[in-house]
C-alpha positions as CSV (number, residue, x, y, z in Angstrom):
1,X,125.7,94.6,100.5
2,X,122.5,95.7,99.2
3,X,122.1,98.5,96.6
4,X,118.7,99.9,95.5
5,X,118.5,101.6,92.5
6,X,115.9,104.0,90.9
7,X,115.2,105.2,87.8
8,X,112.4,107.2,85.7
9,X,112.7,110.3,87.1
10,X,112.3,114.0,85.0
11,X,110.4,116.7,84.4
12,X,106.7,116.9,83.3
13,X,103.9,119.3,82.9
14,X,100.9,119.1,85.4
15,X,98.1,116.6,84.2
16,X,100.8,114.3,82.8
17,X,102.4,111.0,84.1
18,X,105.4,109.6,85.1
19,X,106.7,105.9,86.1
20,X,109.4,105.2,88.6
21,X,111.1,102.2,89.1
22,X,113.2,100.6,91.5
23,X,115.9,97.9,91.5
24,X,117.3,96.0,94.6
25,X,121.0,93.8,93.9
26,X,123.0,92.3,96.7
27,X,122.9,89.5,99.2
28,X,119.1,89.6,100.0
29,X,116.5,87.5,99.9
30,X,113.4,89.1,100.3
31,X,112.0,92.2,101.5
32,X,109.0,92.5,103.6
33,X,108.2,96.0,103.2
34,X,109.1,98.1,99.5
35,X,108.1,101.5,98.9
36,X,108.4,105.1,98.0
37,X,109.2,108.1,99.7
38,X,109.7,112.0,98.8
39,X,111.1,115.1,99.8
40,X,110.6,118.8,98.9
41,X,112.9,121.6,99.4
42,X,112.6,122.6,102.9
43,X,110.3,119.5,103.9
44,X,110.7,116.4,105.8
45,X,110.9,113.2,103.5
46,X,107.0,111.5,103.6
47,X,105.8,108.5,102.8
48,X,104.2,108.4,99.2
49,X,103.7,104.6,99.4
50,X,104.3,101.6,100.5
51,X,103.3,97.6,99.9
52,X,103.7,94.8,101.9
53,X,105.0,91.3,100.5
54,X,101.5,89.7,100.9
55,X,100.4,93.0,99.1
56,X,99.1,95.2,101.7
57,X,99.1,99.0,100.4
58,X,99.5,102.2,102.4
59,X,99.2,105.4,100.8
60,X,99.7,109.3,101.7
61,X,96.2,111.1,101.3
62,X,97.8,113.3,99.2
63,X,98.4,111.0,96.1
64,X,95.7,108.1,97.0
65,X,93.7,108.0,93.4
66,X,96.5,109.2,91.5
67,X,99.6,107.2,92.4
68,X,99.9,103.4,92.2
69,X,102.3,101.5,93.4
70,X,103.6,97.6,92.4
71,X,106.3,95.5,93.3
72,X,107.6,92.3,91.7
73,X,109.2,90.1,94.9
74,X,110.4,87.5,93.0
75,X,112.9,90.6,91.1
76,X,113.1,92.6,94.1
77,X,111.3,95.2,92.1
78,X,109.0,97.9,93.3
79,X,107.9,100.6,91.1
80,X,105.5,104.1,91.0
81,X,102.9,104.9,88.4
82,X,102.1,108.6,88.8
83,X,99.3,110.1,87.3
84,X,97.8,113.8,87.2
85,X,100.6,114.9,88.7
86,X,100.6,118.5,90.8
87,X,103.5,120.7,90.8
88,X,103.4,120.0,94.8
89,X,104.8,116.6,93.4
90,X,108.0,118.2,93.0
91,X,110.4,116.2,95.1
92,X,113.3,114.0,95.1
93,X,111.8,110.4,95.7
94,X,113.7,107.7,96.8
95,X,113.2,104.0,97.3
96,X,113.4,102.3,100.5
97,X,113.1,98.6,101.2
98,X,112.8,97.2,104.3
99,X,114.0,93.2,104.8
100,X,112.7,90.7,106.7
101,X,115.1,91.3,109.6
102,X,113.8,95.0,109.5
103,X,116.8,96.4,108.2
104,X,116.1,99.6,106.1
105,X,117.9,101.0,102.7
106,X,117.5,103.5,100.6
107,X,118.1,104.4,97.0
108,X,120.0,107.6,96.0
109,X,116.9,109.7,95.0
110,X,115.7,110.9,91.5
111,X,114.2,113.9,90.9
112,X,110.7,114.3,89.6
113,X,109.7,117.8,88.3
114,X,106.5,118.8,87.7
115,X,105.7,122.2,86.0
116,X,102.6,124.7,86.1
């Protein structure tokens, strides 16, 4: 059973920052891929970014420059620095992790909120 949990979510005025974290516990070993995803109201969920364990990083145009992500693999960590934020960063985001037997999961989501 893996479980990947997030935190660091809220609500923040545009031009500010935010910093999201994520957790993984269970019976895993190591992940190959870790990274962040979002969805708006009314949208699909998109990649925001990812990172590979050798530290490979894909981004969405839409945040490259702004957003940064990180991941710890010894913890199992990964986490999201978000700066000048946009209110079309208003989304839930949720982590998703990928294993080395390319099996995916998924955190619950936390909000992030970013007002005009």
């Amino acid at each position: 059973q893996v479980q990947l949990v997030e935190s660091g979510g809220g609500l923040v005025q545009a031009g500010g920052s935010l910093r999201l974290s994520c957790a993984a516990s269970g019976s895993i070993f190591s992940f190959s891929v870790m990274g962040w995803y979002r969805q708006a109201p009314g949208k699909q969920r998109e990649l925001v970014a990812e990172m590979g364990r050798g530290g490979r990083t894909n981004y969405a145009d839409s945040v490259k420059g702004r957003f940064t992500i990180s991941r710890d693999n010894a913890k199992n960590t990964v986490a999201l620095q978000m700066n000048n934020l946009k209110p079309e960063d208003t989304a839930v985001y949720y982590c998703n992790a990928v294993s080395v037997r390319e099996i995916g999961y998924w955190g619950q989501g936390t909000q992030v909120t970013v007002s005009s």
